[in-house]
TILUM-910822 format. One line per field, with one value per residue: residue in three letters; x, y, z of N, C-alpha, C in turn; residue number from 1. Coordinates in nm, 3 decimals, padded with zeros to 5 digits, always signed. Layout:
// TILUM-910822
r c(ALA | ...)
nu c(X | ...)
nv c(Y | ...)
nw c(Z | ...)
cau c(X | ...)
cav c(Y | ...)
caw c(Z | ...)
cu c(X | ...)
cv c(Y | ...)
cw c(Z | ...)
k c(NUM | ...)
//
This chain:
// TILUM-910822
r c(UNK | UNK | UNK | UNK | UNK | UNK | UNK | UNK | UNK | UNK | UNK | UNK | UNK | UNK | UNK | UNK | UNK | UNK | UNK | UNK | UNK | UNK | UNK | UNK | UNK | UNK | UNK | UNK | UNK | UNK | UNK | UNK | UNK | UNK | UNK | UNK | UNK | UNK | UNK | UNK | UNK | UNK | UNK | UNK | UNK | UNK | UNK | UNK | UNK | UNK | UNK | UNK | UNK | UNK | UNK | UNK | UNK | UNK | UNK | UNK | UNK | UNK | UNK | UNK | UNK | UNK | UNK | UNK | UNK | UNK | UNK | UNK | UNK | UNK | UNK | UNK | UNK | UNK | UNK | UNK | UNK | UNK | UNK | UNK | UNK | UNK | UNK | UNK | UNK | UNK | UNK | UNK | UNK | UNK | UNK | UNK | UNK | UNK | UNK | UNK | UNK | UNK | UNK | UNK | UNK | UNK | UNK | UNK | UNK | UNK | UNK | UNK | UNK | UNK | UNK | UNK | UNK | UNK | UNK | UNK | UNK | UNK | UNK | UNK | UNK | UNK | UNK | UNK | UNK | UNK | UNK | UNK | UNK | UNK | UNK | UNK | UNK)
nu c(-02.065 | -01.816 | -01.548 | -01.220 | -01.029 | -00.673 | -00.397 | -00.095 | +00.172 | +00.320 | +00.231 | +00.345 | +00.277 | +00.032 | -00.170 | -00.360 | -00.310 | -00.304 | -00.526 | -00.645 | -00.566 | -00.688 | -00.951 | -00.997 | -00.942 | -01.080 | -01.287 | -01.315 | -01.398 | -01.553 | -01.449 | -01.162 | -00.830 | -00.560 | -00.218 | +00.050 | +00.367 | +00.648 | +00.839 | +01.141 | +01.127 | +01.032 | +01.235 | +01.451 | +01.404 | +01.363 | +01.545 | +01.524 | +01.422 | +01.065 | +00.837 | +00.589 | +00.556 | +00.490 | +00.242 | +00.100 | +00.035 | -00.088 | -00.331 | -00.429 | -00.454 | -00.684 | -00.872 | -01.010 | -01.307 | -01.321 | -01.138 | -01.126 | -00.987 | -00.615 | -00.287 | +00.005 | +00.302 | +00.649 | +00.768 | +00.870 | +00.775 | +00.475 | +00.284 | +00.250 | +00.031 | -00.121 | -00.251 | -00.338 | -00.570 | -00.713 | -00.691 | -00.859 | -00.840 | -00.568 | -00.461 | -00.187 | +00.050 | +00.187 | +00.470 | +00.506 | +00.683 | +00.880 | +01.089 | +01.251 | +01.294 | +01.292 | +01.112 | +00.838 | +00.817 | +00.806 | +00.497 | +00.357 | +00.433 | +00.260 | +00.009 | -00.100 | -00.042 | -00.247 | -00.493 | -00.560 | -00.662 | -00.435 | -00.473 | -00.347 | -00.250 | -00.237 | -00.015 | -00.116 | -00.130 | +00.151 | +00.145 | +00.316 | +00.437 | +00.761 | +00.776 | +00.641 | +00.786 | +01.011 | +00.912 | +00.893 | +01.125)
nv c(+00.344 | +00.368 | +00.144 | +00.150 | +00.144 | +00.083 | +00.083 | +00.037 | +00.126 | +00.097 | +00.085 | +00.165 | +00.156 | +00.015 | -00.197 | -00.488 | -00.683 | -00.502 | -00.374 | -00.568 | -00.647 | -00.340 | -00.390 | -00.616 | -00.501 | -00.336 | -00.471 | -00.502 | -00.290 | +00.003 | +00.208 | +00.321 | +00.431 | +00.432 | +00.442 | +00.578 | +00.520 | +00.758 | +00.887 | +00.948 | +00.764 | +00.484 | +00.480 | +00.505 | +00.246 | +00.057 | +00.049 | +00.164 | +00.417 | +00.487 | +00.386 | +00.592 | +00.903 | +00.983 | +01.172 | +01.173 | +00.864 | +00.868 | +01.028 | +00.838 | +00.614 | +00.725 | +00.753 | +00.493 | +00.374 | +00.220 | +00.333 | +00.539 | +00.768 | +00.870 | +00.886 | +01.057 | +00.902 | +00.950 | +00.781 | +00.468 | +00.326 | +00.320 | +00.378 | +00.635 | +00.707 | +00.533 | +00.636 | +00.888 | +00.863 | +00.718 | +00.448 | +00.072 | -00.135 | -00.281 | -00.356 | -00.599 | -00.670 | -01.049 | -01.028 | -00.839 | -00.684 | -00.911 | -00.881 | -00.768 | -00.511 | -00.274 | -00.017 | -00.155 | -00.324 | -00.140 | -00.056 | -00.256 | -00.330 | -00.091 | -00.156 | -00.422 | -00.293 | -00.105 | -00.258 | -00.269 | -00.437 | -00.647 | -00.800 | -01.014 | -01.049 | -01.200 | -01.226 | -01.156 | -01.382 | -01.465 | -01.194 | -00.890 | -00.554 | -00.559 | -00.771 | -00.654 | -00.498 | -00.615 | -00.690 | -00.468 | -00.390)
nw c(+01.320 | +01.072 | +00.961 | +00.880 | +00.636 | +00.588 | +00.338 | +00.167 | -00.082 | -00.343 | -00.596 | -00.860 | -01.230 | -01.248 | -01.242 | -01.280 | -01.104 | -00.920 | -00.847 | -00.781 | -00.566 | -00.404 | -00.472 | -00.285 | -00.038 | +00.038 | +00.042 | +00.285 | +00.513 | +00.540 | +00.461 | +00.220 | +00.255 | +00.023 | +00.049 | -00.101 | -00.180 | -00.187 | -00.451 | -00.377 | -00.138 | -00.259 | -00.465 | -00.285 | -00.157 | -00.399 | -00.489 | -00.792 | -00.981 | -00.973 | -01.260 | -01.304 | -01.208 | -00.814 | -00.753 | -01.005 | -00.946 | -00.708 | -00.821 | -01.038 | -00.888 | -00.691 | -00.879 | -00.868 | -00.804 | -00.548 | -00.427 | -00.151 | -00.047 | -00.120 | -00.002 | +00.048 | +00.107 | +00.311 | +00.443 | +00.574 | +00.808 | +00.865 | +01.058 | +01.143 | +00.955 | +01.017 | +01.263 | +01.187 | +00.975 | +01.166 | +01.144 | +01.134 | +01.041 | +00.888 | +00.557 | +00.430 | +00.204 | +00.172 | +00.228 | +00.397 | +00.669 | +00.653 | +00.495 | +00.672 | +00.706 | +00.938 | +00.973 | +00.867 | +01.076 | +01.304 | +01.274 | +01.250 | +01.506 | +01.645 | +01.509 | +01.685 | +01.972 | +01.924 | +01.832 | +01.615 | +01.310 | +01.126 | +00.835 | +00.543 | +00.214 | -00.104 | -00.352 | -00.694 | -00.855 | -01.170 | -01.248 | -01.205 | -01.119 | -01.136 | -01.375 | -01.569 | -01.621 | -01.698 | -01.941 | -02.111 | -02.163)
cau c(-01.925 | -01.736 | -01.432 | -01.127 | -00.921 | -00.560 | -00.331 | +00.016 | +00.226 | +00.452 | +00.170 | +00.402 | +00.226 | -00.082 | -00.236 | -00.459 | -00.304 | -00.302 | -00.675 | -00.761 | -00.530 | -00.722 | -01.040 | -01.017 | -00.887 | -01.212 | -01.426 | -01.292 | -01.464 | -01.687 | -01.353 | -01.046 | -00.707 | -00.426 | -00.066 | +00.128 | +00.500 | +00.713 | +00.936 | +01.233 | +01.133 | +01.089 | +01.386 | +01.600 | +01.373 | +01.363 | +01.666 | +01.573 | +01.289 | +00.927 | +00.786 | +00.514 | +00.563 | +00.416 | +00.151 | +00.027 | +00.010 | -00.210 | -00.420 | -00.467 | -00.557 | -00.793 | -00.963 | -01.061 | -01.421 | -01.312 | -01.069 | -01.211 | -00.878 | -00.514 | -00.193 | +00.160 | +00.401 | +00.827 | +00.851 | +00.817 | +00.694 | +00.306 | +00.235 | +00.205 | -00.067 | -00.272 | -00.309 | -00.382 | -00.637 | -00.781 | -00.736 | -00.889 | -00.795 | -00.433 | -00.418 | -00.061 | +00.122 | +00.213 | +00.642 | +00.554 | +00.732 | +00.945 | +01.168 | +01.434 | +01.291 | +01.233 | +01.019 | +00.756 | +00.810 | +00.757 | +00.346 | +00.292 | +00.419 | +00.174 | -00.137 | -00.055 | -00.060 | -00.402 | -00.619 | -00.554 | -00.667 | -00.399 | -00.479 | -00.248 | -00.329 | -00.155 | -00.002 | -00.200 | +00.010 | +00.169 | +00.178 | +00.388 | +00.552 | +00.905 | +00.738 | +00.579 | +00.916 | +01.155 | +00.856 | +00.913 | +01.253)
cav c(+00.381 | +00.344 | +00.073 | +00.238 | +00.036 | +00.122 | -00.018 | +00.107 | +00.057 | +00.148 | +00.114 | +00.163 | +00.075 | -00.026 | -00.359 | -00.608 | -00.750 | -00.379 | -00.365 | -00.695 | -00.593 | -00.250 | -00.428 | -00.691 | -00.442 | -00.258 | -00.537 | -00.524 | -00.193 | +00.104 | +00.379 | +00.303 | +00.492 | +00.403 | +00.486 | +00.612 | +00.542 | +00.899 | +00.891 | +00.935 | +00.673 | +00.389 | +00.459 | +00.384 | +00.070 | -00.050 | +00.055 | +00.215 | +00.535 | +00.455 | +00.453 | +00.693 | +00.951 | +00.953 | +01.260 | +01.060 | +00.749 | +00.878 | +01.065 | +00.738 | +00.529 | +00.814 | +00.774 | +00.406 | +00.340 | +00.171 | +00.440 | +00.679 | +00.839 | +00.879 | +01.001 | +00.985 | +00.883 | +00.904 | +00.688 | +00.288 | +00.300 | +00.315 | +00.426 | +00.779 | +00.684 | +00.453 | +00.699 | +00.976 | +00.799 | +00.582 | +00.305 | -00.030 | -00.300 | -00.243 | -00.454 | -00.535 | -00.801 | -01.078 | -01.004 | -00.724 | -00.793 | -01.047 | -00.829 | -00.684 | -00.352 | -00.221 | +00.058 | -00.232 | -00.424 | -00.038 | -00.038 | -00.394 | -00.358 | -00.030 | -00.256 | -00.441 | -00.169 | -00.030 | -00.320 | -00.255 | -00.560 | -00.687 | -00.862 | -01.042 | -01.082 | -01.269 | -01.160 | -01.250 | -01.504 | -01.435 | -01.059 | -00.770 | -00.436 | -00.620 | -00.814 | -00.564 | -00.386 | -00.668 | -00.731 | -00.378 | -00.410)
caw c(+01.308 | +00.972 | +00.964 | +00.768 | +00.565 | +00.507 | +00.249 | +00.132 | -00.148 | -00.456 | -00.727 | -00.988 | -01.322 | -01.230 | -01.308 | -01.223 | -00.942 | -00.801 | -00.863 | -00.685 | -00.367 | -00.380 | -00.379 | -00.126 | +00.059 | +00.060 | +00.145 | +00.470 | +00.550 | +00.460 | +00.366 | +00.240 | +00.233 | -00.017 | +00.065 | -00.228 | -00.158 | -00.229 | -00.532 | -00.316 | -00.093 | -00.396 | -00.540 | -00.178 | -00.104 | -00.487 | -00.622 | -00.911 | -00.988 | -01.041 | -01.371 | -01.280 | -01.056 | -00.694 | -00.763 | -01.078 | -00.913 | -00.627 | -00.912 | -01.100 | -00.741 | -00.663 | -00.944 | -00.876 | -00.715 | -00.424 | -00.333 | -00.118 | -00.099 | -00.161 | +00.068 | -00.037 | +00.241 | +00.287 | +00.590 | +00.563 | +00.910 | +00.877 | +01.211 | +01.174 | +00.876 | +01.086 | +01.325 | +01.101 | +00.960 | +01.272 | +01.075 | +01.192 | +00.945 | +00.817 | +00.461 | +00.357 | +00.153 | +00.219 | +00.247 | +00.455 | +00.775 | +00.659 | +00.441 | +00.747 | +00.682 | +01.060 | +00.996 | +00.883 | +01.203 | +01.379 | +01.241 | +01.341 | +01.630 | +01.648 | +01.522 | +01.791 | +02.100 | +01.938 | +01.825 | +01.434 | +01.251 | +00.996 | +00.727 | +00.438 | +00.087 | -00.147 | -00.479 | -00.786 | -00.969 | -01.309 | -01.260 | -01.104 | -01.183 | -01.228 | -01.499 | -01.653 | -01.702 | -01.798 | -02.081 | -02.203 | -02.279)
cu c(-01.862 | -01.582 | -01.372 | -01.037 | -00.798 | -00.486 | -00.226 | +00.072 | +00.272 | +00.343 | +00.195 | +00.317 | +00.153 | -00.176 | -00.329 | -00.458 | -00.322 | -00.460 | -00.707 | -00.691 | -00.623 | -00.929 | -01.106 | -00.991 | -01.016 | -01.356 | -01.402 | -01.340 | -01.566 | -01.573 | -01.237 | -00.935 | -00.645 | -00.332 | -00.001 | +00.291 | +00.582 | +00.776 | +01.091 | +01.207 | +01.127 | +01.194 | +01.536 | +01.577 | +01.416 | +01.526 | +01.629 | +01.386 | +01.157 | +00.872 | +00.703 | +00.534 | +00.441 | +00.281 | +00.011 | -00.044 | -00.086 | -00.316 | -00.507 | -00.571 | -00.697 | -00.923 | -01.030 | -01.188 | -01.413 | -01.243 | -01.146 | -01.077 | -00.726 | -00.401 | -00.071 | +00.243 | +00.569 | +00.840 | +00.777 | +00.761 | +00.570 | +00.265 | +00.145 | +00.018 | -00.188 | -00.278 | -00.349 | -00.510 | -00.738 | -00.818 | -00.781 | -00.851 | -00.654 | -00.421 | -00.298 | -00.072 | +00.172 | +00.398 | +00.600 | +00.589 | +00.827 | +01.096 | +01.315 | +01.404 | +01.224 | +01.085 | +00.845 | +00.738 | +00.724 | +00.583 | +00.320 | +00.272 | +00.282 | +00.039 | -00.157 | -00.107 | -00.188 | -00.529 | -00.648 | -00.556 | -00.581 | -00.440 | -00.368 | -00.277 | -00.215 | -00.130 | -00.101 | -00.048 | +00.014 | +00.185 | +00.270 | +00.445 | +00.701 | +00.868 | +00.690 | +00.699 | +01.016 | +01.070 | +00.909 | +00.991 | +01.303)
cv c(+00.307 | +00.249 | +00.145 | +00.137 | +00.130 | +00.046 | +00.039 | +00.056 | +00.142 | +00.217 | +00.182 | +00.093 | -00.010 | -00.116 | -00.418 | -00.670 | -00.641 | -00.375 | -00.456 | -00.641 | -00.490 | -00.316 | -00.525 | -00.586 | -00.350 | -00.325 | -00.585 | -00.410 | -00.109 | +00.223 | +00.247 | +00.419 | +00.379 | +00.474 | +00.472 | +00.620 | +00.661 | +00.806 | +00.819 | +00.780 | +00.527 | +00.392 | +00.417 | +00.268 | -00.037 | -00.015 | +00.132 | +00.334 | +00.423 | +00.500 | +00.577 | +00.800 | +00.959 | +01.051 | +01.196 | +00.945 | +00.713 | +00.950 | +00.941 | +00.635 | +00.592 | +00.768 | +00.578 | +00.428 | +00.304 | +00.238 | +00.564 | +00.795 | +00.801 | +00.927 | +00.916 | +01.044 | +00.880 | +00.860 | +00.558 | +00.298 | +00.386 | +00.399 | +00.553 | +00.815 | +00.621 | +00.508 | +00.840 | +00.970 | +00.702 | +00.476 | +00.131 | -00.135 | -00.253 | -00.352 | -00.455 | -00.690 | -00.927 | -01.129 | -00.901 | -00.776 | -00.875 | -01.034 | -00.749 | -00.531 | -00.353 | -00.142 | -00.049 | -00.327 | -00.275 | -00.080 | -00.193 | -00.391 | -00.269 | -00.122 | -00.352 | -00.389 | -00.115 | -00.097 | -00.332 | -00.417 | -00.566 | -00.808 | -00.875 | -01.085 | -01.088 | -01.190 | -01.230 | -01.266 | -01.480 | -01.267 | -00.996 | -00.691 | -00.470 | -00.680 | -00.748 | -00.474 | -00.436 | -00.705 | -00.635 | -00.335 | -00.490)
cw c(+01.190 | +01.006 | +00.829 | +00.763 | +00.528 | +00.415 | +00.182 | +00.013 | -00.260 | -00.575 | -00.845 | -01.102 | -01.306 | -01.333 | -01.280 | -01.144 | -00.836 | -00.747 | -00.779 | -00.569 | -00.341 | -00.328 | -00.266 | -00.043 | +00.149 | +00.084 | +00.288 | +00.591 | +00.489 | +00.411 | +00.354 | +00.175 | +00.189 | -00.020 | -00.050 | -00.176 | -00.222 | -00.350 | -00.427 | -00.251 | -00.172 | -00.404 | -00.429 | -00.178 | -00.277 | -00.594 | -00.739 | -00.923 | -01.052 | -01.185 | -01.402 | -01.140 | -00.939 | -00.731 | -00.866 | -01.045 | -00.834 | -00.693 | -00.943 | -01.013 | -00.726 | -00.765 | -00.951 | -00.791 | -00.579 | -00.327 | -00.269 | -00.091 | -00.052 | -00.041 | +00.038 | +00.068 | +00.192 | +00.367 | +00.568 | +00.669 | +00.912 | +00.993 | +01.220 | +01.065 | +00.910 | +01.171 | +01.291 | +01.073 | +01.047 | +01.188 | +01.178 | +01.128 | +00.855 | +00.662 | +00.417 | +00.250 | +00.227 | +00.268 | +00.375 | +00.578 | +00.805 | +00.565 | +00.525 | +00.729 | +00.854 | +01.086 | +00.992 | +01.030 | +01.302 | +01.390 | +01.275 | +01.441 | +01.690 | +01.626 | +01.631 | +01.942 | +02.031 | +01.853 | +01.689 | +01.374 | +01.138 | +00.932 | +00.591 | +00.348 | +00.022 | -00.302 | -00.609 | -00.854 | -01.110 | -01.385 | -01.146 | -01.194 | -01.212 | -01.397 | -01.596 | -01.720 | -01.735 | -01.933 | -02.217 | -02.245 | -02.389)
k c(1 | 2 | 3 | 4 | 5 | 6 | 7 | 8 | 9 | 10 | 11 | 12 | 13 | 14 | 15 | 16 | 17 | 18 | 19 | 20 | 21 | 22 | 23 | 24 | 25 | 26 | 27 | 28 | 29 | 30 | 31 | 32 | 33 | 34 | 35 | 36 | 37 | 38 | 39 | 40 | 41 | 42 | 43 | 44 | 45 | 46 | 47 | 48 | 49 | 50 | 51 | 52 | 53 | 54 | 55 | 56 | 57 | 58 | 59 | 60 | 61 | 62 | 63 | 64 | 65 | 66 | 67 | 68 | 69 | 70 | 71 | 72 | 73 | 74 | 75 | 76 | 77 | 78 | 79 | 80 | 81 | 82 | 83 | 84 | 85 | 86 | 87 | 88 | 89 | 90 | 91 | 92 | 93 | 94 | 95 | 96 | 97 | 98 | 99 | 100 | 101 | 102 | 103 | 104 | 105 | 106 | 107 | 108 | 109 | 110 | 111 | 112 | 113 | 114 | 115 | 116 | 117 | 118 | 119 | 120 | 121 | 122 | 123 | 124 | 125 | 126 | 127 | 128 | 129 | 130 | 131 | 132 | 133 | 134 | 135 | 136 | 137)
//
């Protein structure tokens, strides 16, 4: 029986810290799903539109090695994704949770009630998509 890795996220302008989350994320099983945050949904949580749009973004993921594939979500709460998926190892960040956003508390609580292993991985230091876009002004 295959362990399925999930893992969500913005992946705006894709970097090197995206890359290492994507593949720790995948030595925690034999599949993994990445969650492509909607357009719409970015732009309520971050305030302001994604550089790349969502369709692109899960193109680009797709096309990494470790991805076995792609789905692009409008609801912060996970739930409906880790059971879509029968995911077993949920990978997030390590804010997730800790930000006041509910819907994230929802999918915990879900991993939780069905045995879903989370795991928390740390940002790589010295990068992020903010940085990358106050450089390029």
């Amino acid at each position: 029986m295959s362990r399925v890795v999930y893992t969500p996220g913005v992946w705006d302008l894709l970097h090197i810290g995206h890359l290492n989350i994507i593949r720790e994320a995948r030595s925690f099983g034999d599949r993994l799903v990445v969650g492509v945050c909607s357009d719409e949904v970015t732009k309520e949580t971050k305030k302001s539109w994604p550089a790349i749009q969502e369709d692109h973004r899960a193109e680009l993921l797709a096309s990494i090695r470790y991805v076995d594939e792609t789905y692009v979500y409008s609801n912060l709460d996970q739930s409906a994704q880790l059971e879509k998926f029968n995911v077993n190892v949920f990978v997030i960040g390590e804010e997730f949770g800790s930000q006041g956003i509910e819907e994230h508390e929802l999918a915990l609580d879900y991993c939780k009630r069905n045995g879903v292993e989370v795991i928390r991985v740390g940002r790589f230091k010295g990068i992020s998509t903010t940085l990358i876009k106050e450089n390029l002004k």
